[in-house]
C-alpha positions in Angstrom: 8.3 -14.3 6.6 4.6 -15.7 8.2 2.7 -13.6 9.9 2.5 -14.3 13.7 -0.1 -16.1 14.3 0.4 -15.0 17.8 0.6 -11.9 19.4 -1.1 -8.4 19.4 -3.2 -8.0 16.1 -1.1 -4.9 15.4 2.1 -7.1 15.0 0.5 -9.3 12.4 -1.3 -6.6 10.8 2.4 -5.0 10.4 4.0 -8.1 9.6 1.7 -8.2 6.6 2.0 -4.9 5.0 5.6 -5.2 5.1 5.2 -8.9 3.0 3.2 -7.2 0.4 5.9 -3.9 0.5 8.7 -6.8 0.0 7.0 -9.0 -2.3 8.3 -8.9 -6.3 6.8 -6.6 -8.9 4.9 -8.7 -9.9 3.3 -9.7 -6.1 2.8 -6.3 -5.8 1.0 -5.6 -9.2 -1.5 -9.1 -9.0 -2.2 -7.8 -5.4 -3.2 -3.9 -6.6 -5.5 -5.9 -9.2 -7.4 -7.4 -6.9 -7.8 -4.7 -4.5 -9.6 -3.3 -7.4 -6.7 -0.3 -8.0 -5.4 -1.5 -10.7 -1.5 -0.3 -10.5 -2.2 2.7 -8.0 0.9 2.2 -5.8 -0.1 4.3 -3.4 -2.2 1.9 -1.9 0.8 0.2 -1.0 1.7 3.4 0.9 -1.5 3.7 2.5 -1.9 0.7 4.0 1.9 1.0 5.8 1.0 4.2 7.0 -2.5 3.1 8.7 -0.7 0.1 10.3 3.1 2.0 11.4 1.5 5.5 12.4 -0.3 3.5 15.5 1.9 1.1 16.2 4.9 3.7 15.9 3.8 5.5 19.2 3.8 1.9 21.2 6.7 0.6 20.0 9.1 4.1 20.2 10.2 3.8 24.1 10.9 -0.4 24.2 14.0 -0.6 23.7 13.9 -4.2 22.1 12.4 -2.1 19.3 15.1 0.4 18.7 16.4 -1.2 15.5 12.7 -2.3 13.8 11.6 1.2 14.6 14.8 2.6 12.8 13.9 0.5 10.1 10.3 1.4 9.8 10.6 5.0 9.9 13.7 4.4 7.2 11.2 3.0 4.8 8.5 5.6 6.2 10.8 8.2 4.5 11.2 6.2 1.1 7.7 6.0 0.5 7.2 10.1 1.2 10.1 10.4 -1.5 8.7 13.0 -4.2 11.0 10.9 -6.5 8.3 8.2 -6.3 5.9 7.5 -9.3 3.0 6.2 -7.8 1.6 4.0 -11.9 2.0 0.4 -11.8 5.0 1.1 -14.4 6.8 2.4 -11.3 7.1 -0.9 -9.8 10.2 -1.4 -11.9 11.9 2.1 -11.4 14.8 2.2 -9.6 13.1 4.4 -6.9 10.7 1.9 -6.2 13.2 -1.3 -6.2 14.7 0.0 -2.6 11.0 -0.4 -1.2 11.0 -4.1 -1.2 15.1 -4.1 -0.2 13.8 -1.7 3.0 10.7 -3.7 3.4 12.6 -6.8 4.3 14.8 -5.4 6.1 12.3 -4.0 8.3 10.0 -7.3 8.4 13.6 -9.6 9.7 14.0 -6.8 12.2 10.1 -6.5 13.4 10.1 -10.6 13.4 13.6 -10.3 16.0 11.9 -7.9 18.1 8.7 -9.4 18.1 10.7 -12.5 19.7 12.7 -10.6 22.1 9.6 -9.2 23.2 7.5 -12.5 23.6 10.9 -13.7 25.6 11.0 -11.2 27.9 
C-alpha cells in the first residue's frame, strides 16, 4: 500500500505506521536503525499507539469504519500481548510474525474505508 496522498493528515499518518508494522523483519530492523533504537521494537508500538489512540475516537461511530476499526483494535491487542519480546531478536518469534499478518490486514481494510469515505 501508498500512503494517501490525499485526505486528512491522520489517514496518511495511519496508513504509514501500519506499512512499517507490515513490512519484513528485516524493514522493520533497518527502519529501528535509523531511528537511532537500534532493535527496540517497542517503538514500533509507540508510534501505532500515538497515531490509532486519536484517530480511534473519530473513526468509532462511521459506520464505513466498522471493519478497519475491528481490525485496528485487533492488532491494538497483539501489541499489548505480555507474550511479546520487545529485542530486535523478537522480530522473528512467532509472537511477533502475526504483527505484520494483522498489520495488513488492517492497512487493506483502512485503504477500503478510506475510499468509501471519500465516495460518500
Amino acid at each position: 500500500m501508498t500512503t494517501p496522498t490525499t485526505g486528512p493528515a491522520w489517514l496518511a499518518s495511519l496508513v504509514a505506521v501500519l506499512a512499517r508494522l507490515a513490512a519484513p523483519a528485516d524493514v522493520q530492523s533497518t527502519y529501528l536503525e535509523q531511528l537511532g533504537v537500534g532493535g527496540s521494537l517497542d517503538e514500533l508500538a509507540l508510534e501505532f499507539d500515538d497515531v490509532f489512540r486519536p484517530v480511534e475516537a473519530q473513526i468509532e461511530n462511521n459506520s464505513y469504519w466498522t471493519e478497519a476499526l475491528a481490525s485496528l483494535r485487533e492488532l491494538d491487542r497483539a501489541l499489548s500481548s505480555e507474550h511479546l519480546r520487545w529485542t530486535g531478536e523478537a522480530l522473528r518469534d512467532a509472537d511477533w510474525e502475526q504483527i505484520p499478518r494483522l498489520a495488513t490486514t488492517a492497512e487493506s481494510l483502512v485503504s477500503a474505508s478510506a475510499d468509501r469515505t471519500a465516495r460518500s
